[in-house]
ZAKOL-695196 format. One record per residue: residue in one letter; x, y, z of N, C-alpha, C, O in turn. Coordinates in steps of 0.001 Angstrom, whole numbers, plus 500000, padded with zeros to 6 digits. Each point is the difference from the previous one (the first is absolute). Last residue first. Layout:
N
[A; [X; Y; Z]; [X; Y; Z]; [X; Y; Z]; [X; Y; Z]]
...
***
This chain:
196
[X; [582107; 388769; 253124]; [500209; 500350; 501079]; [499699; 498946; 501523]; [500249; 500447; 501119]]
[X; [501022; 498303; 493256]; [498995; 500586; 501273]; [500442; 500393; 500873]; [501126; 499583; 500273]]
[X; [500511; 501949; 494936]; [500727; 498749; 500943]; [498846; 500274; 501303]; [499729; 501088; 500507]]
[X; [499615; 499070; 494095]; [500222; 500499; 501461]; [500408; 499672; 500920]; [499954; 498786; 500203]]
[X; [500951; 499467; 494540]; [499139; 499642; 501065]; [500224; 501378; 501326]; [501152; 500285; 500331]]
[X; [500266; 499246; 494445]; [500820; 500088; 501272]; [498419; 500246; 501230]; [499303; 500989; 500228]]
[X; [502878; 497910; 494057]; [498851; 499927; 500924]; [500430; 499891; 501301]; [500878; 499200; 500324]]
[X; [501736; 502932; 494688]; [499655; 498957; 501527]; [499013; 500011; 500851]; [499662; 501111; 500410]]
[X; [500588; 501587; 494847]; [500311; 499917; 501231]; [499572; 499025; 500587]; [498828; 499635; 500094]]
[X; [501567; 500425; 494402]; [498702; 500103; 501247]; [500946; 500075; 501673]; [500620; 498966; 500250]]
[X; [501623; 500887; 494850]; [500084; 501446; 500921]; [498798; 499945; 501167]; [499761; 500905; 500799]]
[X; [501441; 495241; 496197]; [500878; 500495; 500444]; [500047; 501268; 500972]; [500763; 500237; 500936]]
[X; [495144; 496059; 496957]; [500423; 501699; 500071]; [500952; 500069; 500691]; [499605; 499927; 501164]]
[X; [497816; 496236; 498722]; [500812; 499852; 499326]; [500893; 501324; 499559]; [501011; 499985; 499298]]
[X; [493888; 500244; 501836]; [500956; 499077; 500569]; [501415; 499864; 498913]; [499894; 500258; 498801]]
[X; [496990; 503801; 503111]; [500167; 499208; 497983]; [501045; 498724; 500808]; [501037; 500211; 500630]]
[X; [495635; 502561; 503107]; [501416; 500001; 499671]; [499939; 499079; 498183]; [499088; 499301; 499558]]
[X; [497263; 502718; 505222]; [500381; 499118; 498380]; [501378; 500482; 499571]; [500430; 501109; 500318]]
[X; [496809; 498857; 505019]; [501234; 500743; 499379]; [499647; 499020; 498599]; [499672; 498819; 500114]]
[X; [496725; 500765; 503318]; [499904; 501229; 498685]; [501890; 500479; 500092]; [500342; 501163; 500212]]
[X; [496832; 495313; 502611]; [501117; 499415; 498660]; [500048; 501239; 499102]; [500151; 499903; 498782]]
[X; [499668; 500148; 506778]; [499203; 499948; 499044]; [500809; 499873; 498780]; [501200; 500253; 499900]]
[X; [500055; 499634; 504624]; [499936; 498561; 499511]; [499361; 500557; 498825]; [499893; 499028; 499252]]
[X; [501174; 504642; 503699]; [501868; 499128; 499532]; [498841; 498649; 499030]; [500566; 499668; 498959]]
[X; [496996; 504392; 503773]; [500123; 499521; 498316]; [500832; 499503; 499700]; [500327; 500234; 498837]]
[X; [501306; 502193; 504281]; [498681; 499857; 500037]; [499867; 499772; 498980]; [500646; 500511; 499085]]
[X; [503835; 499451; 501545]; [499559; 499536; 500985]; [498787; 499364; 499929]; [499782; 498809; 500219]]
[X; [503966; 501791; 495823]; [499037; 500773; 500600]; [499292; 498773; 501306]; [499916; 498774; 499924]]
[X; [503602; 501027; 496185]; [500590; 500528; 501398]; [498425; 500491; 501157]; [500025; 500575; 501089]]
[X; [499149; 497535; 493444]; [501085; 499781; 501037]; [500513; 500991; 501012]; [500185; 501051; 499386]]
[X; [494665; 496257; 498260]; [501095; 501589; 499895]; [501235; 499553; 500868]; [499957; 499156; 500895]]
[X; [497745; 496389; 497226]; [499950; 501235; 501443]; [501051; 501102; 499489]; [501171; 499989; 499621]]
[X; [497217; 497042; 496184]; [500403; 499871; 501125]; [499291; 500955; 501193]; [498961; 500660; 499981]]
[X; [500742; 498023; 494026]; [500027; 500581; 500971]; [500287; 499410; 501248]; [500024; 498775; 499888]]
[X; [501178; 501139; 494457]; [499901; 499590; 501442]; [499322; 500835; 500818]; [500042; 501185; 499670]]
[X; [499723; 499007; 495031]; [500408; 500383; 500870]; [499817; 498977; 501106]; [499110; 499158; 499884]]
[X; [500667; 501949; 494291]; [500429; 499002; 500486]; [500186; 500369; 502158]; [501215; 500102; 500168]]
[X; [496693; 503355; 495735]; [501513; 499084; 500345]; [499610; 499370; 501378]; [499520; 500525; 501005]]
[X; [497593; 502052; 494485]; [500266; 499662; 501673]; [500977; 499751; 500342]; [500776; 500402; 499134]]
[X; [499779; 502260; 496067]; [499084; 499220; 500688]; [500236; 499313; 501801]; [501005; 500125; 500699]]
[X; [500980; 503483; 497291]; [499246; 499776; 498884]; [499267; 498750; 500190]; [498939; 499965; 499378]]
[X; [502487; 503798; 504569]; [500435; 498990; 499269]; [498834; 499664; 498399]; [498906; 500491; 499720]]
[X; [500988; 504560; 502385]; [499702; 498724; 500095]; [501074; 498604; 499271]; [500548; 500058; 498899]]
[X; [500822; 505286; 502916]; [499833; 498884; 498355]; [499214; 498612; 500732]; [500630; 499245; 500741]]
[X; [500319; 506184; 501460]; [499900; 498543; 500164]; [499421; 499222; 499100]; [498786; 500052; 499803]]
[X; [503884; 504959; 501551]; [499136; 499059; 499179]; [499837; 498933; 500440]; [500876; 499610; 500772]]
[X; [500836; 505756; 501139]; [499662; 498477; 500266]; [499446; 499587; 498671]; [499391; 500824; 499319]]
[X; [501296; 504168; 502049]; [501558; 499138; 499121]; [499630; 498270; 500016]; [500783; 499252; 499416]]
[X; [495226; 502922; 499140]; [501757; 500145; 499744]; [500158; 500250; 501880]; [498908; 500165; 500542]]
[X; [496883; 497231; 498325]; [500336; 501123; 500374]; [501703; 499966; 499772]; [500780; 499118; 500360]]
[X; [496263; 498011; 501336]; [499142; 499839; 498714]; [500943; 501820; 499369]; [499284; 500877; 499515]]
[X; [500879; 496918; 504711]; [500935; 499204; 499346]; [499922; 500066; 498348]; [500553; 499346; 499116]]
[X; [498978; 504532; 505160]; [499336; 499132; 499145]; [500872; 498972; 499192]; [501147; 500291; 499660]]
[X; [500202; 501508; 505520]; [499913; 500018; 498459]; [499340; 499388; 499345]; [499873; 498803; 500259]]
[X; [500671; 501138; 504401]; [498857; 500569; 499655]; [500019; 500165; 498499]; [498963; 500188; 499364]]
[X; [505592; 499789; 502957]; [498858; 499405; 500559]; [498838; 501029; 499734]; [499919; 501202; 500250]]
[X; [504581; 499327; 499174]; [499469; 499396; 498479]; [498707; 499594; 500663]; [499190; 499536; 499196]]
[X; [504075; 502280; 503682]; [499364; 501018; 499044]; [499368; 499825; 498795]; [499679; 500805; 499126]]
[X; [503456; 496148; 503514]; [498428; 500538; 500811]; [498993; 500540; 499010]; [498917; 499560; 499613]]
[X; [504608; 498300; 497194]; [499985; 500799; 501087]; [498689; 499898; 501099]; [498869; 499630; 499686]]
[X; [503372; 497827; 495417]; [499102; 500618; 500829]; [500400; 499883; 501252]; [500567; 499038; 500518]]
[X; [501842; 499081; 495927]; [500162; 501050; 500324]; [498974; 501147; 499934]; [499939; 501050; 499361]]
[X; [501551; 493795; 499839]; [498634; 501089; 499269]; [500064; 501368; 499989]; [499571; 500703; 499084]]
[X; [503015; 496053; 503879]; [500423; 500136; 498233]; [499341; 500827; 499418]; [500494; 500919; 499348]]
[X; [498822; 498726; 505116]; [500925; 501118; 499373]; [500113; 499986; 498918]; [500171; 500965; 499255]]
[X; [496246; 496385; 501902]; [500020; 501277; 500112]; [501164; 501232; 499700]; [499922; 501112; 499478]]
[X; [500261; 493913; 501001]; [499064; 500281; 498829]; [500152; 502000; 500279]; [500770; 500765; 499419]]
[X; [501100; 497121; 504464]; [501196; 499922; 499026]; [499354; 500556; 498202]; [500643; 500674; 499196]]
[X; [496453; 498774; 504657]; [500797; 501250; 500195]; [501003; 499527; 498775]; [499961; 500743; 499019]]
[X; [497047; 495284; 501465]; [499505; 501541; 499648]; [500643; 501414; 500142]; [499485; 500917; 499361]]
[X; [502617; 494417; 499071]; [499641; 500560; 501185]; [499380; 501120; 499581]; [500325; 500771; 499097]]
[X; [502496; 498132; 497394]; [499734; 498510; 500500]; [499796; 500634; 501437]; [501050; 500320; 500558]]
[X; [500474; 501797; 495823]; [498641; 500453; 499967]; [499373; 498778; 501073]; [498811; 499694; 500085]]
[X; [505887; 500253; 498274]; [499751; 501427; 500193]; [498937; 500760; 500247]; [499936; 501226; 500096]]
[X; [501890; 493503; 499362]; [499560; 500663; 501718]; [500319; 501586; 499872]; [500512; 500588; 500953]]
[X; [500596; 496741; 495228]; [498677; 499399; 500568]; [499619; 500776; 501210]; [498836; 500251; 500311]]
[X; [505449; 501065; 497484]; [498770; 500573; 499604]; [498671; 499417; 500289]; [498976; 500661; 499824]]
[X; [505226; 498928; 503100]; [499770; 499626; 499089]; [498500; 501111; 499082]; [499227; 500810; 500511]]
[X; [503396; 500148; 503723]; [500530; 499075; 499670]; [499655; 499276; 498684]; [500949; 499331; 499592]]
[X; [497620; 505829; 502882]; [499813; 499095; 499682]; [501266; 498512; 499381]; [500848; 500516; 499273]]
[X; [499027; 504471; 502719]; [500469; 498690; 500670]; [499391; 498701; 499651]; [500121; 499009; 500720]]
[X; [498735; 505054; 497078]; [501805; 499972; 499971]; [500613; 498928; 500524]; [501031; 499435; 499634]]
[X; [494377; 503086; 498039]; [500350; 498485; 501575]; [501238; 499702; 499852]; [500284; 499093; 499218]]
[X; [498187; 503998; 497870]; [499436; 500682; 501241]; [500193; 498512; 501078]; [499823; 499730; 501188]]
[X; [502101; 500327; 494163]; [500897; 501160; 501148]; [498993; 499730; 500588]; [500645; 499169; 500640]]
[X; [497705; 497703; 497051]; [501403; 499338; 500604]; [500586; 501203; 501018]; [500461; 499850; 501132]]
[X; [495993; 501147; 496382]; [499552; 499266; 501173]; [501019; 499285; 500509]; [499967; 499499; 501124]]
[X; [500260; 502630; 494943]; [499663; 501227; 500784]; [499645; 499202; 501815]; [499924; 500531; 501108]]
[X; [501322; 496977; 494354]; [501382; 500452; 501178]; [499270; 501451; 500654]; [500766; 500892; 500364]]
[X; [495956; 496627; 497659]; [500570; 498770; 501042]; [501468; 500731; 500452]; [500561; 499814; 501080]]
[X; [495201; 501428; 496088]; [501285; 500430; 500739]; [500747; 499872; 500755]; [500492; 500810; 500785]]
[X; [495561; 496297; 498043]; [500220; 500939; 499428]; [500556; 500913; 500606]; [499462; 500287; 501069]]
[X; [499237; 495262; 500593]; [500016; 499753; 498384]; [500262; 501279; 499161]; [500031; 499888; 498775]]
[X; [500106; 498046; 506701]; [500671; 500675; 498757]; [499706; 499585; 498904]; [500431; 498925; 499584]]
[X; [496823; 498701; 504347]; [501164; 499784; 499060]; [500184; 501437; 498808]; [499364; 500143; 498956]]
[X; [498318; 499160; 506500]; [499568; 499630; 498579]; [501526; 499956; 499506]; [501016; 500050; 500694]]
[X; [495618; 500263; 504143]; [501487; 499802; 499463]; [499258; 499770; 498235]; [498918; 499636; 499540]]
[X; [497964; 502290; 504274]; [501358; 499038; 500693]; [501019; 499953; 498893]; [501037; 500588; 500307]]
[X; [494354; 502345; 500226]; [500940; 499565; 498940]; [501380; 499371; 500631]; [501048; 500645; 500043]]
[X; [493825; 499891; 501851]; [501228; 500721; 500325]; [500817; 499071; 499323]; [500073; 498803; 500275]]
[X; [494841; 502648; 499409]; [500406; 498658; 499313]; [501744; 500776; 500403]; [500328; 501051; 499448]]
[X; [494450; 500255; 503288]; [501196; 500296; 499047]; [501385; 498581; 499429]; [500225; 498942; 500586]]
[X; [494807; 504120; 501998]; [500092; 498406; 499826]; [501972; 500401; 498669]; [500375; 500808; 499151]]
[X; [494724; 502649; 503691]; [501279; 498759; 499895]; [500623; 498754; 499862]; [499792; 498979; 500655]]
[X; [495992; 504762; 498175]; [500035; 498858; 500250]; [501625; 499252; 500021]; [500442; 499152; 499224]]
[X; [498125; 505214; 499453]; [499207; 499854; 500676]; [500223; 498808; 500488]; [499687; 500165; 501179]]
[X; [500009; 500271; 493977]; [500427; 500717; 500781]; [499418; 500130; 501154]; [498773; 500091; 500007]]
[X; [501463; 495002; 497823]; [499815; 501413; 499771]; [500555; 501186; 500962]; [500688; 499778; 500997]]
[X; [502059; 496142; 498088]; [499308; 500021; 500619]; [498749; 501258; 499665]; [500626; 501042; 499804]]
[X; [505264; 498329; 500478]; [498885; 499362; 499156]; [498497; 500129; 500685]; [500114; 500304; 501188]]
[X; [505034; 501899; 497835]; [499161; 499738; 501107]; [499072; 499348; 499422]; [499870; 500163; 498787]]
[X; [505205; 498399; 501455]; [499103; 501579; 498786]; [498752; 499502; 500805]; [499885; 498988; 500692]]
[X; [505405; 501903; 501636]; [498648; 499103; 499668]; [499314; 500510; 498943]; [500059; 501130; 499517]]
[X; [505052; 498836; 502618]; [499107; 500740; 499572]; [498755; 498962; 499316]; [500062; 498939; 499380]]
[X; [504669; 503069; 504389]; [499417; 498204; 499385]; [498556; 501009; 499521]; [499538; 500998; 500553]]
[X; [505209; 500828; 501770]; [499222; 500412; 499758]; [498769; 498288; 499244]; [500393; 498834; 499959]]
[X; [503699; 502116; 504521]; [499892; 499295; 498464]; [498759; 500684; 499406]; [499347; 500403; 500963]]
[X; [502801; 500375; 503198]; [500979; 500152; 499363]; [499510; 499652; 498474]; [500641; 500197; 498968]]
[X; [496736; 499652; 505823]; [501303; 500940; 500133]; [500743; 500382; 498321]; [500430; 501140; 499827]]
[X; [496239; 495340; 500590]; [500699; 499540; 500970]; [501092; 501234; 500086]; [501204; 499740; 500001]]
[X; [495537; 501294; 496597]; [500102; 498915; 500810]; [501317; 499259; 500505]; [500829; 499488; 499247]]
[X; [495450; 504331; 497602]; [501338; 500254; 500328]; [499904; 498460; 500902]; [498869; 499523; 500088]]
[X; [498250; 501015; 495732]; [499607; 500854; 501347]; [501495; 499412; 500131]; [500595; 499330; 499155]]
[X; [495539; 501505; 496646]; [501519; 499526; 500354]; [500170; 500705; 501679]; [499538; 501031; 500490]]
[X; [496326; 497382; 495452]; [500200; 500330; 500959]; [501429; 500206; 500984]; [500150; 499050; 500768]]
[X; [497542; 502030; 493959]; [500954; 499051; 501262]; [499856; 500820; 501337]; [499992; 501187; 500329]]
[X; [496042; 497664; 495574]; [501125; 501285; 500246]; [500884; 499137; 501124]; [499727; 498933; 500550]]
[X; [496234; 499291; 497336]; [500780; 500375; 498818]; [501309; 500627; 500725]; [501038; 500120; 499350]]
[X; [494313; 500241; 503100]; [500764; 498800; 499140]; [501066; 500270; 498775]; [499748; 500753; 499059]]
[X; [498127; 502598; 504820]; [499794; 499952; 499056]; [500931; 498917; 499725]; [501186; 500191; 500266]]
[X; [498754; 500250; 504566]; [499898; 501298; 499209]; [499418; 499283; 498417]; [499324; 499023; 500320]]
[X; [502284; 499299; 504398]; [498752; 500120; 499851]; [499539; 500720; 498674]; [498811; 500293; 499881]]
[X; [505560; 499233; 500923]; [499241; 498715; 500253]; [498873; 499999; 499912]; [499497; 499061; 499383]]
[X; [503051; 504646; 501156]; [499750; 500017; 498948]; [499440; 498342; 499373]; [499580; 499745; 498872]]
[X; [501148; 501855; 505681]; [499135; 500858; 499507]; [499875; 499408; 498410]; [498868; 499774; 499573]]
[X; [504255; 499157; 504694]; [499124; 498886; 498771]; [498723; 500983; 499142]; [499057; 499369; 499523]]
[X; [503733; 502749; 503838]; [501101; 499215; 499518]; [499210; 499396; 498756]; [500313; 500131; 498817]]
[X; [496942; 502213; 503655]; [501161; 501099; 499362]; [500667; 499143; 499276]; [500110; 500215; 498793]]
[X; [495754; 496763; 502548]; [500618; 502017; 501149]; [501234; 499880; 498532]; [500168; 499213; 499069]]
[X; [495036; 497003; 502071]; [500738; 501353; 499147]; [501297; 500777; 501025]; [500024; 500519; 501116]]
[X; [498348; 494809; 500076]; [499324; 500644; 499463]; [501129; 500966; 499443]; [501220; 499888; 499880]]
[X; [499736; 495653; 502308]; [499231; 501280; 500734]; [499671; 500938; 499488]; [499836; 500819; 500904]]
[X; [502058; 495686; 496246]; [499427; 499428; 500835]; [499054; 500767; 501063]; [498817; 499706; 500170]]
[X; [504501; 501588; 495941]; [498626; 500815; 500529]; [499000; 498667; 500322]; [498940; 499817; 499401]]
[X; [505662; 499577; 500058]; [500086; 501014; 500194]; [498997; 500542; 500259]; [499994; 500886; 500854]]
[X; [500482; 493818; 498866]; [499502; 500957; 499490]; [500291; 501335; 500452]; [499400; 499983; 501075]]
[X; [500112; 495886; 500253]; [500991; 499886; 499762]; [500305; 501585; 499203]; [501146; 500429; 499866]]
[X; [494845; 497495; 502432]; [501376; 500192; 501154]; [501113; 500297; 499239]; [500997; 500214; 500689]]
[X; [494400; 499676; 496689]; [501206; 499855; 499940]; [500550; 500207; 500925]; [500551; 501078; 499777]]
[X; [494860; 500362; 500412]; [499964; 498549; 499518]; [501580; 499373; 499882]; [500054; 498828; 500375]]
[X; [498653; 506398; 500938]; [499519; 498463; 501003]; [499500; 498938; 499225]; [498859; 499600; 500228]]
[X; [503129; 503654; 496394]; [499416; 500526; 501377]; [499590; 498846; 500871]; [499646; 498991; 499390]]
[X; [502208; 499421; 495599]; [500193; 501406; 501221]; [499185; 499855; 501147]; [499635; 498915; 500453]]
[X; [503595; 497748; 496026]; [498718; 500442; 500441]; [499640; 501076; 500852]; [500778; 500308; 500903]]
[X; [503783; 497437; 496152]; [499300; 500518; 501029]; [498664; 500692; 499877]; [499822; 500941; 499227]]
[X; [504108; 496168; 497967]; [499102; 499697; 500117]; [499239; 501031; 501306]; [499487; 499126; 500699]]
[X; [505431; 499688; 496449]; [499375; 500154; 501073]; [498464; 500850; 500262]; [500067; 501226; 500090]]
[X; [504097; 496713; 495889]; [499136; 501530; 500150]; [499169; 498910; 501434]; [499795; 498798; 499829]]
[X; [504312; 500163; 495897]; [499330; 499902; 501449]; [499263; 501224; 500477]; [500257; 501178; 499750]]
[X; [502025; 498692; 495501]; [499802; 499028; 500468]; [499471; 498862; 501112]; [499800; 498788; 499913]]
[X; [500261; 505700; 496345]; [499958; 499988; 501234]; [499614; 498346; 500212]; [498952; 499490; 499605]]
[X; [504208; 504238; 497289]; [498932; 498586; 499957]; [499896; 499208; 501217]; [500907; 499362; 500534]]
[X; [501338; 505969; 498521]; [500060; 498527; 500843]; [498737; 499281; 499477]; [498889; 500488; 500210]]
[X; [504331; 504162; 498278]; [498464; 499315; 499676]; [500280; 498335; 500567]; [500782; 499172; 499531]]
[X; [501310; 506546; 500061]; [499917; 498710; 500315]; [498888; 499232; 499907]; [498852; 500443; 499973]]
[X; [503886; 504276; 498312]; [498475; 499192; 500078]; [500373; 498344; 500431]; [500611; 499211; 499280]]
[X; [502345; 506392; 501306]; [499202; 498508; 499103]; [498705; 499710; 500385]; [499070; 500587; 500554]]
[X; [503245; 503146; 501193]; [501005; 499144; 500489]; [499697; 499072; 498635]; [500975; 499511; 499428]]
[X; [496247; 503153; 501922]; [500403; 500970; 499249]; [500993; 499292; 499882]; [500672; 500584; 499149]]
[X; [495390; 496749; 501789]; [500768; 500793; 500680]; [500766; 500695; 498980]; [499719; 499742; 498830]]
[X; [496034; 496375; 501300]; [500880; 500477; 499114]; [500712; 501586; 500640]; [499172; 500909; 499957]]
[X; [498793; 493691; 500468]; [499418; 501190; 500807]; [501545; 500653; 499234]; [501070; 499447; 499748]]
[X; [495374; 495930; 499543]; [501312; 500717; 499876]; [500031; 501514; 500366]; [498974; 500676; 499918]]
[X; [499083; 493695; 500337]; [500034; 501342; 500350]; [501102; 501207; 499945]; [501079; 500057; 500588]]
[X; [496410; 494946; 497908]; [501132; 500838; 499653]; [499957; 501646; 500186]; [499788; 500913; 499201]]
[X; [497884; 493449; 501855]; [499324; 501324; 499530]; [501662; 500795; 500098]; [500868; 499409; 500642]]
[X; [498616; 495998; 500732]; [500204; 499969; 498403]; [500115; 501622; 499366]; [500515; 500381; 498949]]
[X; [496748; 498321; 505397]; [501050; 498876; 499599]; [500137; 500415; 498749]; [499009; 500004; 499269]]
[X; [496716; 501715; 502612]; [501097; 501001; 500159]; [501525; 499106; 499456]; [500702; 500739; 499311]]
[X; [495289; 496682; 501820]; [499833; 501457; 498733]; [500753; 500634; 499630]; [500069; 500321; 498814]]
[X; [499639; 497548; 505654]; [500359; 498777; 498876]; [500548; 500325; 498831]; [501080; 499677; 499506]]
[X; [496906; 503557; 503720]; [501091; 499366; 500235]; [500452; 499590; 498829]; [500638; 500628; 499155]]
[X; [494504; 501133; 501162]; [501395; 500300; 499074]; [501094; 499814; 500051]; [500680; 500356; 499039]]
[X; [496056; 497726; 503991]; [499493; 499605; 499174]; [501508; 500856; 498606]; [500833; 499384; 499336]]
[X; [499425; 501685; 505295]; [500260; 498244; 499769]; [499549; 499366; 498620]; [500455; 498928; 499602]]
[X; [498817; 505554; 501787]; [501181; 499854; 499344]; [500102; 498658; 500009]; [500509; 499451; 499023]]
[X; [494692; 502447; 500371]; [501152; 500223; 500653]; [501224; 498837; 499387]; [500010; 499172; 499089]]
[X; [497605; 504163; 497387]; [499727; 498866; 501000]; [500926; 500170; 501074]; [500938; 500795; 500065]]
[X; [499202; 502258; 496599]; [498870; 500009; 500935]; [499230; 498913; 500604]; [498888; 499945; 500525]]
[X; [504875; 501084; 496156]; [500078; 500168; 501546]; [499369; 499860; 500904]; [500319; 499870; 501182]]
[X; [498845; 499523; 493511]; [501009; 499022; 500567]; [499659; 500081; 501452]; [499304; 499152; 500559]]
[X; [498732; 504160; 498053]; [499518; 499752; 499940]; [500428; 498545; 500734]; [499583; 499522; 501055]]
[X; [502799; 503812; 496156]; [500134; 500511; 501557]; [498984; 498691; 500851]; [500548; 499671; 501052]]
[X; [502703; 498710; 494712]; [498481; 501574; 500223]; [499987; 499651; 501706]; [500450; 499195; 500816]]
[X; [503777; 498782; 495326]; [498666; 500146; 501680]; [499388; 500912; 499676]; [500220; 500933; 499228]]
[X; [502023; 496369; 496482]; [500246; 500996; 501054]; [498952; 499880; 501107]; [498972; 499325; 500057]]
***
């Protein structure tokens, strides 16, 4: 299992760490549980362009800065929710944003909440698509992970990872902090920014 301690590095360093790990978040609906296969890499305050708390603290990224272990979840592009765990001591931004994993537990509670899904590889395949399955909300932001309704199962041992350039992002497009399980059906496509 994790201890809080795990968090308190930064995230480029618990990225990797995180591959294999099994997060499960539990609703009156069920319990879902994704084995997390891709996870994204961010640094905080004026060191990451890529980063939500590249310019420091306010409202939106508050819980970024907050205590390791807990999510960070924020709203994007109008329509999608996407969720991070924070890493780093308290005080210090830095966060590991859960891109895509593989159903391994209630897989028909995650089939009703993605309706428009096409296969079961792509019900956790993108960070908004992970989220509905999971079925976290705005309102999950800042949750302990150490804490009902959330769990998180360490893998049983390391696994095997790639890394690359985060995908869609402008600032910070060349750095290698996206890891993905190669050979993973549910890792999302890599999609370059488009320059301006």
């Amino acid at each position: 299992m994790f201890d809080r301690a795990f968090f308190e590095r930064p995230a480029v360093e618990v990225a990797p760490d995180l591959l294999g790990a099994v997060l499960r978040h539990t609703t009156e609906d069920g319990t879902v549980g994704v084995r997390i296969t891709e996870v994204e890499a961010y640094i905080g305050q004026g060191v990451d362009p890529g980063s939500h708390a590249f310019r420091g603290k306010t409202a939106r990224n508050a819980s970024m800065f907050g205590e390791p272990g807990h999510l960070y979840c924020y709203f994007t592009y109008g329509m999608h929710v996407c969720a991070n765990i924070v890493c780093s001591p308290d005080g210090v931004a830095s966060g590991c944003l859960i891109r895509a994993g593989e159903i391994v537990e209630g897989i028909e509670l995650a089939r009703w909440r993605r309706t428009t899904s096409k296969t079961d590889r792509d019900l956790a395949q993108g960070p908004a698509r992970l989220v509905v399955a999971l079925g976290i909300s705005l309102s999950d932001d800042g949750s302990d992970l150490f804490a009902p309704p959330f769990s998180l199962e360490r893998a049983a041992a390391p696994v095997e990872h790639l890394s690359g350039p985060r995908t869609g992002l402008a600032g910070g497009a060349d750095l290698p902090w996206r890891f993905w399980i190669p050979g993973e059906s549910s890792v999302s496509p890599y999609k370059r920014h488009p320059k301006a």
